[in-house]
Backbone of each chain as ProteinMPNN parsed JSONL, in Angstrom:
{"seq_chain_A": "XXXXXXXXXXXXXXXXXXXXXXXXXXXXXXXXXXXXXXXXXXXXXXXXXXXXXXXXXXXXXXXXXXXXXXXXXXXXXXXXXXXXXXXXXXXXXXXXXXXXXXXXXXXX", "coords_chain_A": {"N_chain_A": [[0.849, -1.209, 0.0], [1.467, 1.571, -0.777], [0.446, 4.024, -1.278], [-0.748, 6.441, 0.429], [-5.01, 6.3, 0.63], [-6.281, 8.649, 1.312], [-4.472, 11.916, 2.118], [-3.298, 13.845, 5.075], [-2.718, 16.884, 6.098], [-1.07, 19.009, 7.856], [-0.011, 22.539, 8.924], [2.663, 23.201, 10.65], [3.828, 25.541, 10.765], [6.024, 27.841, 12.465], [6.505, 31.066, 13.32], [8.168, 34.063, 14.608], [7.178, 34.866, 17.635], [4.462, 37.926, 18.115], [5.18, 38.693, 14.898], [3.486, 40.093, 12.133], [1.893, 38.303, 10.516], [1.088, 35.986, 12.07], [1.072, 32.665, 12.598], [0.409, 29.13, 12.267], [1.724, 27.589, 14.237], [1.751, 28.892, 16.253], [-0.619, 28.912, 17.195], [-1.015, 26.581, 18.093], [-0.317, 24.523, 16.73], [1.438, 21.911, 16.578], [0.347, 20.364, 18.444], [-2.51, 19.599, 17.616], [-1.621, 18.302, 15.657], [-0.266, 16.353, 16.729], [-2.76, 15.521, 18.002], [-4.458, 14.354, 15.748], [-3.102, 12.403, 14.833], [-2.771, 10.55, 16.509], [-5.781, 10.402, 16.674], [-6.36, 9.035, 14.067], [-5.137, 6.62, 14.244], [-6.811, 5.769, 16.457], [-9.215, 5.421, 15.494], [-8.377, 3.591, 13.599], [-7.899, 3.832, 11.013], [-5.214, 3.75, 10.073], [-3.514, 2.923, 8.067], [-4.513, 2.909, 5.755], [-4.518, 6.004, 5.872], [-2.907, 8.81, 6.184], [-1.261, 11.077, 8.17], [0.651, 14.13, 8.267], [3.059, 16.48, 9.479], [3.916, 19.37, 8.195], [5.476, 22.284, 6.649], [5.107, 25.628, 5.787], [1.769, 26.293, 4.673], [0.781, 28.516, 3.541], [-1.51, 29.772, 4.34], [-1.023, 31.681, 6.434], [-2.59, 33.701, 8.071], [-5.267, 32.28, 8.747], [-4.505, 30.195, 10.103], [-5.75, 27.331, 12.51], [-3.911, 25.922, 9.53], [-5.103, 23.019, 7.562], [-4.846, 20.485, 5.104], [-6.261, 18.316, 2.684], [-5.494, 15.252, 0.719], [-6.434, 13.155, -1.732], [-7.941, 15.002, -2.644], [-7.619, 17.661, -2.102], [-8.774, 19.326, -0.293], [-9.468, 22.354, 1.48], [-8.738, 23.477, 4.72], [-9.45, 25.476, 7.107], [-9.109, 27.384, 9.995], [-8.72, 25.579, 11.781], [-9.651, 23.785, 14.837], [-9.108, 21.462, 18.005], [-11.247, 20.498, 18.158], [-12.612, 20.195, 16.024], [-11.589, 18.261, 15.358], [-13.403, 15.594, 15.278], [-15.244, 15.144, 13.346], [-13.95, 15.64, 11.082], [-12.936, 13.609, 10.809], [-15.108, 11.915, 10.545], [-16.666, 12.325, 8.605], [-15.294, 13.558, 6.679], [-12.154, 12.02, 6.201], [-13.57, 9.14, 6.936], [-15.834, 9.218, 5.782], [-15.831, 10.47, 2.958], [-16.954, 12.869, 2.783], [-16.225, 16.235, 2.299], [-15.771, 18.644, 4.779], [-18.117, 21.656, 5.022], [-18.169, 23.628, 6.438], [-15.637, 24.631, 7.335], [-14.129, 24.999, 5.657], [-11.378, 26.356, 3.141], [-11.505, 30.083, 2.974], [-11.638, 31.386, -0.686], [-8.884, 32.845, -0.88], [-5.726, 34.953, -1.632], [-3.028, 33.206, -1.725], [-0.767, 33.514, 1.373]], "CA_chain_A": [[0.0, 0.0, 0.0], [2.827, 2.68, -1.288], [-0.555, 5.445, -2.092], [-2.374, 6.832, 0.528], [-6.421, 6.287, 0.479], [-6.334, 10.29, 2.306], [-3.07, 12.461, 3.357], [-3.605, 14.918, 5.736], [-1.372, 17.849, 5.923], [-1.067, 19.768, 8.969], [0.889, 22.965, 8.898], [3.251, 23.135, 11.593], [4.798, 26.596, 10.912], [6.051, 28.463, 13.57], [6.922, 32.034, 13.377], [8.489, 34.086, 16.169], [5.726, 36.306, 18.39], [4.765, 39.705, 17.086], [5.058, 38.625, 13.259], [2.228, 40.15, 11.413], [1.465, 37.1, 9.664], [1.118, 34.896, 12.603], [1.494, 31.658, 12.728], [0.025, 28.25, 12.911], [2.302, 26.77, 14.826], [1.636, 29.93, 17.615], [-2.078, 28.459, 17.622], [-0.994, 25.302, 18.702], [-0.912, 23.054, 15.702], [1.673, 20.735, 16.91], [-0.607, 19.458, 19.506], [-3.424, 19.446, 17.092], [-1.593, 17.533, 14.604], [0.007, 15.113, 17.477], [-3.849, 14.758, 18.241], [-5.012, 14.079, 14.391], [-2.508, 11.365, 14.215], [-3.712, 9.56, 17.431], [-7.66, 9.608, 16.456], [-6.552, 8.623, 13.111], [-5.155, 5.237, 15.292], [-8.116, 4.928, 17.273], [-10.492, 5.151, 14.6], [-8.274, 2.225, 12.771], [-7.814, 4.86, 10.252], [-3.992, 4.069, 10.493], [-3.704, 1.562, 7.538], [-5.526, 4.011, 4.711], [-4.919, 7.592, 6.197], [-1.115, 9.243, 6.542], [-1.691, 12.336, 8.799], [1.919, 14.755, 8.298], [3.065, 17.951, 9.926], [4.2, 20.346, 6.999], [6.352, 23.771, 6.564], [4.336, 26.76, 5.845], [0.816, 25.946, 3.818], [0.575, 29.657, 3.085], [-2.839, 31.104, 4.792], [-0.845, 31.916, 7.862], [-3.87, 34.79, 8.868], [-6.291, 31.71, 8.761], [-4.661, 29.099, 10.753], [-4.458, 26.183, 11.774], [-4.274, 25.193, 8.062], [-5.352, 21.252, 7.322], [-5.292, 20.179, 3.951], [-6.448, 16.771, 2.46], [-5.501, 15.182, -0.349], [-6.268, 13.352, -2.558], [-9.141, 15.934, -2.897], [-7.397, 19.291, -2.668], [-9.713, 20.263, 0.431], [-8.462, 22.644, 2.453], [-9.454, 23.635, 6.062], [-8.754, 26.948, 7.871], [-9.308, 28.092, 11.321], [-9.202, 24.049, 12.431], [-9.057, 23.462, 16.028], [-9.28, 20.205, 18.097], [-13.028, 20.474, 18.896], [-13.005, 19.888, 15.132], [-10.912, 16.867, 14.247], [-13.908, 14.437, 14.991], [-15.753, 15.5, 12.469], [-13.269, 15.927, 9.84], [-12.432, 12.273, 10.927], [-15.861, 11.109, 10.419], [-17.666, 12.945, 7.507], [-14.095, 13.298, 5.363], [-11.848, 10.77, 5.993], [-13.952, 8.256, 6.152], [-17.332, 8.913, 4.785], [-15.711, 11.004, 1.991], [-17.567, 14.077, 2.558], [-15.681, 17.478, 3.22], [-16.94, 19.515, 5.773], [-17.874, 22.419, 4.309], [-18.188, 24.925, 7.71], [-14.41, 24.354, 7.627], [-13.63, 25.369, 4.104], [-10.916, 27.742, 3.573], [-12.225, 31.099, 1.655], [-10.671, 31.232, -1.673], [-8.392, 34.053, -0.674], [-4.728, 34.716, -2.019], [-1.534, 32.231, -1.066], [0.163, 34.762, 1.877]], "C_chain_A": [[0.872, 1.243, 0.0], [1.72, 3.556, -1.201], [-1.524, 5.504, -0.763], [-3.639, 6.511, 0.016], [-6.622, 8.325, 0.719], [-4.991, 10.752, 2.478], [-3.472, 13.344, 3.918], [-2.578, 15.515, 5.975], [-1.847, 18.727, 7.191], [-0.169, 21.15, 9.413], [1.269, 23.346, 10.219], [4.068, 24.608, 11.867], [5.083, 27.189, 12.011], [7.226, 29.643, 13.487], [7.255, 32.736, 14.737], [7.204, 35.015, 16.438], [6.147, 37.514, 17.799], [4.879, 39.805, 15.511], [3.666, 38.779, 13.02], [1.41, 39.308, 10.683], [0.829, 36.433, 10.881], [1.406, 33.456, 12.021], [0.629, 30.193, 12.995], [0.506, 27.117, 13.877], [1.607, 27.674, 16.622], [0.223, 29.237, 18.184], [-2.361, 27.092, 17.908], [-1.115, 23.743, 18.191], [0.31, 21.954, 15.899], [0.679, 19.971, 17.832], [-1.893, 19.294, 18.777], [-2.671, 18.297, 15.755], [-1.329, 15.704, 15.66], [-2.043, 14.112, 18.011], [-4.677, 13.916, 17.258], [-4.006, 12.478, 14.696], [-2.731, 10.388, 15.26], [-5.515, 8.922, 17.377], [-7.461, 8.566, 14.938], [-6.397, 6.723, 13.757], [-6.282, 4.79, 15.665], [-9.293, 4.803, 16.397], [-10.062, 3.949, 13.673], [-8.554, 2.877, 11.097], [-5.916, 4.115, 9.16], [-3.412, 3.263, 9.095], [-3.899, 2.372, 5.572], [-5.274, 5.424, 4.723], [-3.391, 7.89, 6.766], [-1.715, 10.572, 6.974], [0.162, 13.312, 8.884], [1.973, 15.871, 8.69], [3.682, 18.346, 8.598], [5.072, 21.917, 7.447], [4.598, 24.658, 6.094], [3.164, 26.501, 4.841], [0.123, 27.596, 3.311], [-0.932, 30.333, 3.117], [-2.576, 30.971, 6.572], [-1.902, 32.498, 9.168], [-5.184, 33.361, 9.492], [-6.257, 30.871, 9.33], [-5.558, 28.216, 11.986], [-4.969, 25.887, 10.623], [-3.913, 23.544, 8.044], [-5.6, 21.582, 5.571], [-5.28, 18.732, 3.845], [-6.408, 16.728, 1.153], [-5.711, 13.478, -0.578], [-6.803, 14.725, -3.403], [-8.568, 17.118, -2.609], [-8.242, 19.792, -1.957], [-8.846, 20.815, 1.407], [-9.488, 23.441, 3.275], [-8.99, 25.286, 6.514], [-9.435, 26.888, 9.297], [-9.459, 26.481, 12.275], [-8.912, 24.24, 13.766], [-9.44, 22.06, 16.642], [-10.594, 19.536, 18.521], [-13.327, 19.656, 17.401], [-12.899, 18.684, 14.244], [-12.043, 15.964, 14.137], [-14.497, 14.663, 13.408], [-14.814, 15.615, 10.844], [-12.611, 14.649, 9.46], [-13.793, 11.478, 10.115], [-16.294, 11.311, 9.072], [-16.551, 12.876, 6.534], [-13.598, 12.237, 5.17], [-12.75, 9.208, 6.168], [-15.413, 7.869, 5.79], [-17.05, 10.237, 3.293], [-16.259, 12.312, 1.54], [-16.739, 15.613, 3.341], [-16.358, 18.253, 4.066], [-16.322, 21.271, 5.38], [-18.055, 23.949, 5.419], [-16.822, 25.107, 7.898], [-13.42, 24.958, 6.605], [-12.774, 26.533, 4.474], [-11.351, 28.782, 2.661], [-10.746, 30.775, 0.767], [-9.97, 33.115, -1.981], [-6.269, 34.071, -1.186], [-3.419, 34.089, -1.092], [-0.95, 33.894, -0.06], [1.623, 33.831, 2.024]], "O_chain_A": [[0.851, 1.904, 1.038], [2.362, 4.513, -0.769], [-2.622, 4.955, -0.67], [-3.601, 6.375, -1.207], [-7.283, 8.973, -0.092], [-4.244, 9.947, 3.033], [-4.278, 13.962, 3.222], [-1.505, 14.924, 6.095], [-3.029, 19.034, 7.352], [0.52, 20.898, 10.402], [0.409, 23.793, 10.977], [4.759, 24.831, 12.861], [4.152, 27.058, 12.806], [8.438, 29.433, 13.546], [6.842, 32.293, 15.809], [6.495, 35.656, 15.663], [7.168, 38.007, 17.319], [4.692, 40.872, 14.926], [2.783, 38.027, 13.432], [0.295, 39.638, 10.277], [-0.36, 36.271, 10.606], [1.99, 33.311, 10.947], [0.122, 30.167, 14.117], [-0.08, 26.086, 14.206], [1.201, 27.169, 17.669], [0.005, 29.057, 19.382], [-3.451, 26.525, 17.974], [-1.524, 22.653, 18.589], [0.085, 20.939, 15.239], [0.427, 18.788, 17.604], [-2.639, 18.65, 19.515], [-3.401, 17.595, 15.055], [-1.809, 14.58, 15.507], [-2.397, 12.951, 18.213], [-5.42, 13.006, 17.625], [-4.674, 11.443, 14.702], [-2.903, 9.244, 14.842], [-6.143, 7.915, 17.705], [-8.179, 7.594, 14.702], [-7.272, 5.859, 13.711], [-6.773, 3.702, 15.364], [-10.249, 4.077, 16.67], [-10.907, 3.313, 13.043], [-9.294, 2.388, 10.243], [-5.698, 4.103, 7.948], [-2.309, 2.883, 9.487], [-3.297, 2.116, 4.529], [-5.684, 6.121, 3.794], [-2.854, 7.239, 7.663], [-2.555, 11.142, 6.277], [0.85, 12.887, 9.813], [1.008, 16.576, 8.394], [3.957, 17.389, 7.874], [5.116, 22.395, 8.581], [3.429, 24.275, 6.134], [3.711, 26.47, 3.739], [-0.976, 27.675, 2.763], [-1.426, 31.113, 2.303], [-3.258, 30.538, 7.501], [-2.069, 32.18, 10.346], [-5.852, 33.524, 10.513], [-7.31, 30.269, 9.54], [-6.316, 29.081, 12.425], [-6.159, 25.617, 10.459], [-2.869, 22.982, 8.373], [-6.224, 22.473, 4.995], [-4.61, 17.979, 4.552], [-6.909, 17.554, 0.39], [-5.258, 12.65, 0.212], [-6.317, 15.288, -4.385], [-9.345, 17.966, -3.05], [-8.806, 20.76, -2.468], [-7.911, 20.289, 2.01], [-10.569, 23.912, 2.919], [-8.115, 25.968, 5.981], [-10.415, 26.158, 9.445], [-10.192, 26.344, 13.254], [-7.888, 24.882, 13.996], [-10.111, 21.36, 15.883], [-10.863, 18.447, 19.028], [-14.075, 18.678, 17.396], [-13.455, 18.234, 13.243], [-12.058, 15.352, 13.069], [-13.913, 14.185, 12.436], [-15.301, 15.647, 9.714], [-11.988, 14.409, 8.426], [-13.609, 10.62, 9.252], [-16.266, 10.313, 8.351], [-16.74, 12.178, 5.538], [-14.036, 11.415, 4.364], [-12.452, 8.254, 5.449], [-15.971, 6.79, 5.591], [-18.01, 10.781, 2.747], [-16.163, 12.81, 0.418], [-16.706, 15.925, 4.531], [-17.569, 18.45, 3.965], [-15.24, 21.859, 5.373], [-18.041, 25.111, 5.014], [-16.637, 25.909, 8.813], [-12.244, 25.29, 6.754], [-12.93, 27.359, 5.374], [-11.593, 28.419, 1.51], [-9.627, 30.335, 1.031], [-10.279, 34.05, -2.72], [-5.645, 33.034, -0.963], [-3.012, 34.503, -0.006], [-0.784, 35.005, -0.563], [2.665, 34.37, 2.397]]}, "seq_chain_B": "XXXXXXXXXXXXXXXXXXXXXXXXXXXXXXXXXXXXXXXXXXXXXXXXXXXXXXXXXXXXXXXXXXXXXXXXXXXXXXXXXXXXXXXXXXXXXXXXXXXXXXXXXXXX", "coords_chain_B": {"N_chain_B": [[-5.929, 32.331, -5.069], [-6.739, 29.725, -3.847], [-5.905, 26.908, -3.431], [-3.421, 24.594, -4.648], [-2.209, 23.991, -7.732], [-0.466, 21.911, -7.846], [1.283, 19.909, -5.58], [4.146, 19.368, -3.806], [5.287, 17.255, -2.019], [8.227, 16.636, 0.244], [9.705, 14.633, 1.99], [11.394, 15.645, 5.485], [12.046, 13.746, 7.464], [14.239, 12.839, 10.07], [16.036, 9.939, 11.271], [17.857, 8.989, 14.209], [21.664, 8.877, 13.785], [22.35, 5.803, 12.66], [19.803, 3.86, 13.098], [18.364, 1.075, 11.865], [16.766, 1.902, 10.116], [17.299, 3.737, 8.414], [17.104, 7.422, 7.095], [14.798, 10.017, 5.468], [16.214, 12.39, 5.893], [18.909, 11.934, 6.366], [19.435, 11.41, 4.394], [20.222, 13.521, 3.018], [17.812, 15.666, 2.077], [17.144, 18.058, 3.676], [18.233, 19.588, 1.989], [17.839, 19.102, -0.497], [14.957, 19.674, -0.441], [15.04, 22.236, -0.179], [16.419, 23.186, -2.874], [14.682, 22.109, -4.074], [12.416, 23.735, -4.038], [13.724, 26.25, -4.688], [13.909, 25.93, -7.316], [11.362, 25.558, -8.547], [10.446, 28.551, -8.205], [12.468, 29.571, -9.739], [11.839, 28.586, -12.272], [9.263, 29.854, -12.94], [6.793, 28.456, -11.311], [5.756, 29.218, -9.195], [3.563, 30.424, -8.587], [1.783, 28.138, -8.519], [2.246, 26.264, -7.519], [3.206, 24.333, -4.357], [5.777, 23.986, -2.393], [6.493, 21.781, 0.307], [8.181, 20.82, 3.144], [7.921, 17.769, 4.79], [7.224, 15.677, 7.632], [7.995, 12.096, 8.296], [7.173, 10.504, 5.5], [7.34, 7.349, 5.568], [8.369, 5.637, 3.774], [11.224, 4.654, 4.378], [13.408, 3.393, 3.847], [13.766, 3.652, 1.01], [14.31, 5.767, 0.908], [15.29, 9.265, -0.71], [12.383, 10.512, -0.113], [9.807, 11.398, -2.116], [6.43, 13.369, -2.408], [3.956, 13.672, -5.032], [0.755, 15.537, -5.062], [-2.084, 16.942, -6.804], [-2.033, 14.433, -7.733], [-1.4, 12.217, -6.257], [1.313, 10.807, -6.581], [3.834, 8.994, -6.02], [7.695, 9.363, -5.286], [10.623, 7.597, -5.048], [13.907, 7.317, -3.853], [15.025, 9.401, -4.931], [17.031, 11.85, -5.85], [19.291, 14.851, -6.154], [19.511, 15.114, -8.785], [17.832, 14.709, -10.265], [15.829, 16.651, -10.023], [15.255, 18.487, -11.905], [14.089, 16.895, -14.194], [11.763, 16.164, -13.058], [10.385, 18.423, -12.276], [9.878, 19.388, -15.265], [8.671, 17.62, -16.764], [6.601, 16.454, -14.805], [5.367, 18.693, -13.138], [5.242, 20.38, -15.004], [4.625, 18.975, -17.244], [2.676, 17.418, -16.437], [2.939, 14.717, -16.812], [3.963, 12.554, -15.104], [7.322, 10.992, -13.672], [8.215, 7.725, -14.158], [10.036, 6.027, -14.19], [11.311, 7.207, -11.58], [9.583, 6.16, -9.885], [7.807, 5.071, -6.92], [8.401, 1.652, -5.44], [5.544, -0.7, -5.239], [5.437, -1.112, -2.442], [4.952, -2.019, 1.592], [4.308, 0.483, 4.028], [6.422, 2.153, 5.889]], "CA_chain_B": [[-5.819, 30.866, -5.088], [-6.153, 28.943, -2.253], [-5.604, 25.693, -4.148], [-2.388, 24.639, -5.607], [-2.082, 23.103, -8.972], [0.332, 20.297, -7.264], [1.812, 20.03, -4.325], [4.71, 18.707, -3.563], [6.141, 16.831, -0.582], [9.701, 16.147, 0.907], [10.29, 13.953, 3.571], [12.359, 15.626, 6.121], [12.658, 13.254, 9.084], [15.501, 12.681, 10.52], [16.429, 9.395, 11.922], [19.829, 8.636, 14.453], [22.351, 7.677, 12.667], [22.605, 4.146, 13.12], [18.906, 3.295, 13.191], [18.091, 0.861, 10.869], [15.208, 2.442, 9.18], [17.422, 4.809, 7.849], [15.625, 8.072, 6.921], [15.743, 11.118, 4.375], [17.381, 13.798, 6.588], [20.063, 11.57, 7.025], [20.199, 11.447, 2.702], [19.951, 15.02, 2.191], [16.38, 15.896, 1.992], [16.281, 19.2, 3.79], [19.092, 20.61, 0.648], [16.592, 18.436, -1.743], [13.719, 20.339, 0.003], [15.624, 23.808, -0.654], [16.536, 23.256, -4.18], [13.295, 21.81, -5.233], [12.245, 25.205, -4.251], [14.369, 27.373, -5.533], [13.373, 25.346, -9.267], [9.952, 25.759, -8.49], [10.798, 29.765, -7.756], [12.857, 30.099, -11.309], [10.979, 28.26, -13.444], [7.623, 30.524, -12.649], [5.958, 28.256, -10.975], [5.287, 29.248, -7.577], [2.115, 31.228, -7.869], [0.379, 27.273, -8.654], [2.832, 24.933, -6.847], [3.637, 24.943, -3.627], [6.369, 22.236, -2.094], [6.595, 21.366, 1.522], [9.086, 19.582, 3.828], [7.405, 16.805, 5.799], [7.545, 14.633, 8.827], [8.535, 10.983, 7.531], [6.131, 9.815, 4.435], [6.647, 5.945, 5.493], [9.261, 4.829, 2.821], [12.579, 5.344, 5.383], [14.437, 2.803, 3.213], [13.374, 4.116, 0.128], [14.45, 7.725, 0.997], [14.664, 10.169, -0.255], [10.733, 10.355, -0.716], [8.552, 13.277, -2.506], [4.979, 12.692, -3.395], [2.648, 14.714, -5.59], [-0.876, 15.739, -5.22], [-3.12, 15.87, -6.384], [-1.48, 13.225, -8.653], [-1.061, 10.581, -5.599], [2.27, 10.0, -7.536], [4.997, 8.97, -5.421], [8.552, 8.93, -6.139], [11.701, 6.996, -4.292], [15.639, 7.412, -4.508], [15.342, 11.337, -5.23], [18.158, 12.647, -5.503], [18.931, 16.299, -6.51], [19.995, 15.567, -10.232], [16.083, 14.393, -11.008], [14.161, 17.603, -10.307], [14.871, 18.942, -12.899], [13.116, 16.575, -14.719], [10.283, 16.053, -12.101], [9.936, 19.717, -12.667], [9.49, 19.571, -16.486], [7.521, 16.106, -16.665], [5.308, 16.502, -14.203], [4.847, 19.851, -12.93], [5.262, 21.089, -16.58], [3.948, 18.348, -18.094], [1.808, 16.726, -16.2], [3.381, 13.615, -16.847], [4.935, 11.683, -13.452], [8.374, 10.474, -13.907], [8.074, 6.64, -14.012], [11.676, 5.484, -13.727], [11.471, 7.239, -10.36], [8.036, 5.621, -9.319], [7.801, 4.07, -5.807], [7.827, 0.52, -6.217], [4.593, -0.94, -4.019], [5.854, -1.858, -1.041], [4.312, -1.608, 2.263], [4.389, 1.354, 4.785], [7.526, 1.522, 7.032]], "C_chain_B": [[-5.126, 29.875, -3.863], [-6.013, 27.434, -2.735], [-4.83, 25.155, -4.938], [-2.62, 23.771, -6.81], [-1.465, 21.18, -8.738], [0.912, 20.899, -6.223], [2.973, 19.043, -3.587], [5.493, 18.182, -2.081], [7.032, 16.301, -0.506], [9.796, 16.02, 2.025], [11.413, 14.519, 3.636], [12.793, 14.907, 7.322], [13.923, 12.829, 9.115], [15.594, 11.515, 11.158], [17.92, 9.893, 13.398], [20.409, 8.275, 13.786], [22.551, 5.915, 13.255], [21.4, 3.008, 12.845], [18.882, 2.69, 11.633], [17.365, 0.953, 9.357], [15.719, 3.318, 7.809], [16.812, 5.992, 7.925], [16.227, 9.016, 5.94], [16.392, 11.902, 4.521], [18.341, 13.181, 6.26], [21.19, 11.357, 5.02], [20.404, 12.706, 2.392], [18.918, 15.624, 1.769], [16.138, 17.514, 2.072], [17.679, 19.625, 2.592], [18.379, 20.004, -0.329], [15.347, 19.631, -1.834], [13.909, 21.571, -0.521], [15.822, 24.075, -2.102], [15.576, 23.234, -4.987], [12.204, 23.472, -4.966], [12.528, 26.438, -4.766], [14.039, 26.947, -6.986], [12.359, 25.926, -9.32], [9.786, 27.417, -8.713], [11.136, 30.316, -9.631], [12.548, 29.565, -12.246], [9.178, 29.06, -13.515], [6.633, 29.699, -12.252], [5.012, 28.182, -9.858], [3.84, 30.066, -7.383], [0.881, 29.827, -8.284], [1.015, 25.915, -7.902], [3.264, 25.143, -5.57], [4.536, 23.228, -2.971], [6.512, 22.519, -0.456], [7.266, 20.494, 2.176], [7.868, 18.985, 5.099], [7.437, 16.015, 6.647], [7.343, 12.954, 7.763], [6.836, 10.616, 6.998], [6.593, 8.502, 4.54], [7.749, 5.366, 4.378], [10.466, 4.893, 3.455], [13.573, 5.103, 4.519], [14.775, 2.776, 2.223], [13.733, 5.505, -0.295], [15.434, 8.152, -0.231], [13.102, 10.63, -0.939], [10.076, 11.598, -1.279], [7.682, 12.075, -2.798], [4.32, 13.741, -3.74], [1.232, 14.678, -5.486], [-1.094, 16.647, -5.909], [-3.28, 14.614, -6.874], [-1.764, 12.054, -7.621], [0.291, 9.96, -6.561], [3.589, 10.412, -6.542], [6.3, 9.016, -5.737], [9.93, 8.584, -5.075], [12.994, 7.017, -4.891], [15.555, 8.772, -5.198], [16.212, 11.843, -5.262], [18.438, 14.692, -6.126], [19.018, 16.427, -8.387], [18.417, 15.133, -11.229], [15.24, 15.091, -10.486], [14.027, 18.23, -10.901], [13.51, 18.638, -14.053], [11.426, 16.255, -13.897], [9.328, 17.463, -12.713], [9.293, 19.817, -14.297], [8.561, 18.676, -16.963], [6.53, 16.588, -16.202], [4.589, 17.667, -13.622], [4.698, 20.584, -13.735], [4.075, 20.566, -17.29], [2.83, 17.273, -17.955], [1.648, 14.792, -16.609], [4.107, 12.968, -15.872], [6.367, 11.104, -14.366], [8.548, 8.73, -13.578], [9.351, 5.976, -13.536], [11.634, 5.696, -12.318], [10.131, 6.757, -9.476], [8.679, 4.528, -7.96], [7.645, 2.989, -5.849], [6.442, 0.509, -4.688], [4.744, -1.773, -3.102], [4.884, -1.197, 0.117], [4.36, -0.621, 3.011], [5.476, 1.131, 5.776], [7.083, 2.097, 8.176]], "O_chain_B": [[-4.069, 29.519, -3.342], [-6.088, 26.758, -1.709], [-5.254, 25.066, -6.091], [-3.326, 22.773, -6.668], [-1.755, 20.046, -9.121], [1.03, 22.102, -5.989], [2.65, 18.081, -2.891], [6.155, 18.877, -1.31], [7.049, 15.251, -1.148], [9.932, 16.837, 2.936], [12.318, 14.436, 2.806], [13.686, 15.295, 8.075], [14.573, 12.487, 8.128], [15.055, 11.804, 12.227], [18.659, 10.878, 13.399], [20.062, 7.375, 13.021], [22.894, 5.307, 14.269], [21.583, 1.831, 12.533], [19.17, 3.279, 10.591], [17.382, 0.447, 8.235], [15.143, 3.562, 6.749], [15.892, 6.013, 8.743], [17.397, 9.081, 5.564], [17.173, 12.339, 3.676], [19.053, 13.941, 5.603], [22.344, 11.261, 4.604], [20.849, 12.917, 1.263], [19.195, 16.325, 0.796], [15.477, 18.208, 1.299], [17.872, 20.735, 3.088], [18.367, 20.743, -1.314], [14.931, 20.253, -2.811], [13.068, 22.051, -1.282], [15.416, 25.143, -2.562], [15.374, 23.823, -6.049], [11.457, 24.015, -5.779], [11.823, 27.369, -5.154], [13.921, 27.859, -7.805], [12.251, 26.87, -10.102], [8.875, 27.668, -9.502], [10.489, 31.012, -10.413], [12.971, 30.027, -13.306], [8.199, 28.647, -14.136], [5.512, 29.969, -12.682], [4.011, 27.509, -9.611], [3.217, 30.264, -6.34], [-0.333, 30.006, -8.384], [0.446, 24.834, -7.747], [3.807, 26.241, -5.443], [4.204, 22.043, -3.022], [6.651, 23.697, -0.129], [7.063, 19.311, 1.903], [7.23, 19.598, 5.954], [8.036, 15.1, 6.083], [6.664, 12.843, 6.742], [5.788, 10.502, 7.634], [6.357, 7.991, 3.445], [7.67, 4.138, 4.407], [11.112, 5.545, 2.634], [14.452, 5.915, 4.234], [15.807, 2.173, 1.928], [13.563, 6.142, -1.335], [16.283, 7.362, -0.642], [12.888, 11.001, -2.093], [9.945, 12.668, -0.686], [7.777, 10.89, -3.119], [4.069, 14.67, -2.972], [0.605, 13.692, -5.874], [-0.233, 17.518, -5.787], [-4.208, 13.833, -6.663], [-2.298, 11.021, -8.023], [0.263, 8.871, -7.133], [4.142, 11.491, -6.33], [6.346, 8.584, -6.889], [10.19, 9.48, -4.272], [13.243, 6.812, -6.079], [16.283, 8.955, -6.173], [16.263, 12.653, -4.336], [17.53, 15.479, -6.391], [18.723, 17.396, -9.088], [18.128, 15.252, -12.419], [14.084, 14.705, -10.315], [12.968, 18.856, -10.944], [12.6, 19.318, -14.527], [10.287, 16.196, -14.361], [8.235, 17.568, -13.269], [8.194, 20.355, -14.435], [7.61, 19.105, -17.617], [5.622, 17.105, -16.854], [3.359, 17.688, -13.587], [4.036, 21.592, -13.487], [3.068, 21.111, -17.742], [2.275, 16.562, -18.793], [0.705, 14.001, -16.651], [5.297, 12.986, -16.185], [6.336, 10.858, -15.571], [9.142, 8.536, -12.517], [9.46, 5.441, -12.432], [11.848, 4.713, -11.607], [9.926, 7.199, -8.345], [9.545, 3.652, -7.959], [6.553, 2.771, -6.374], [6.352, 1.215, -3.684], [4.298, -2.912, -2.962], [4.189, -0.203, -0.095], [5.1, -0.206, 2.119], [5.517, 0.098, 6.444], [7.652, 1.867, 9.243]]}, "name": "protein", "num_of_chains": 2, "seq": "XXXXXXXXXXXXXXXXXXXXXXXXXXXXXXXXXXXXXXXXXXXXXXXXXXXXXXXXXXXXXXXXXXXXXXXXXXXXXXXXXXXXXXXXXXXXXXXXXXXXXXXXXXXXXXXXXXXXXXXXXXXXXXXXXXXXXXXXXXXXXXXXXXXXXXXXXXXXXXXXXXXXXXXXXXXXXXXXXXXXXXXXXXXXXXXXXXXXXXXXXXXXXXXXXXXXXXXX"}
């Protein structure tokens, strides 16, 4: 099984405090990704579904940024209230959740 | 455009040295990671591609790993003298580079 079924991308950036951009790392997305990659386990996910931290996914203002691919959906403002859901309805009933969507606003 | 054209990923994990697993830090990944950016940069294609260093994509022994989305097209034994053509193939041409195709092995 070399191909992903799902990848999940998690950006991990982390800028220093006070950068106008912010940061999704500042908003705590290691611990949101360390948590993605544990439900993906307990849901028996683990098999089908590669969950990765990432460098900068470029909508710093909007973090935390999640993207999924194969599908090219991408998440904004995720936090960990949200993973079930993005566990259940995306990965594995194939439906994006669309309260999650990121606007289609330019790469920062 | 909040949606890249492709998206490329470079395993950066890092093993110890010693561990058997190997890994891609330990091949040169994050100067893979840098270069395949700077291509991406002077060939004009950064306002539809965006590449990303990643926590280990699962091939350790295989390293050094990229994979494309939204292709799902993996590629193993990377070295720096094949992104050129990665670049012109597949991010050009929308053609994957087969020679460098992952064989299908299982998840490390």
């Amino acid at each position: 099984m070399p191909k992903p079924q799902r990848h999940v991308l998690v950006c991990t950036n982390m800028r220093p405090p006070g950068n106008p951009k912010g940061s999704c790392g500042e908003k705590g997305s290691e611990a949101l990704y360390a948590r993605f990659k544990d439900m993906v386990r307990e849901r028996g996910l683990r098999d089908t579904v590669i969950v990765s931290r990432t460098s900068c996914l470029k909508h710093c203002s909007r973090g935390i940024t999640v993207a999924v691919y194969p599908d090219n959906a991408w998440y904004g403002s995720v936090r960990a209230e949200d993973l079930d859901e993005i566990c259940v309805s995306h990965l594995e009933g194939g439906r994006p959740v669309e309260r999650l969507a990121m606007p289609d606003i330019p790469w920062e």
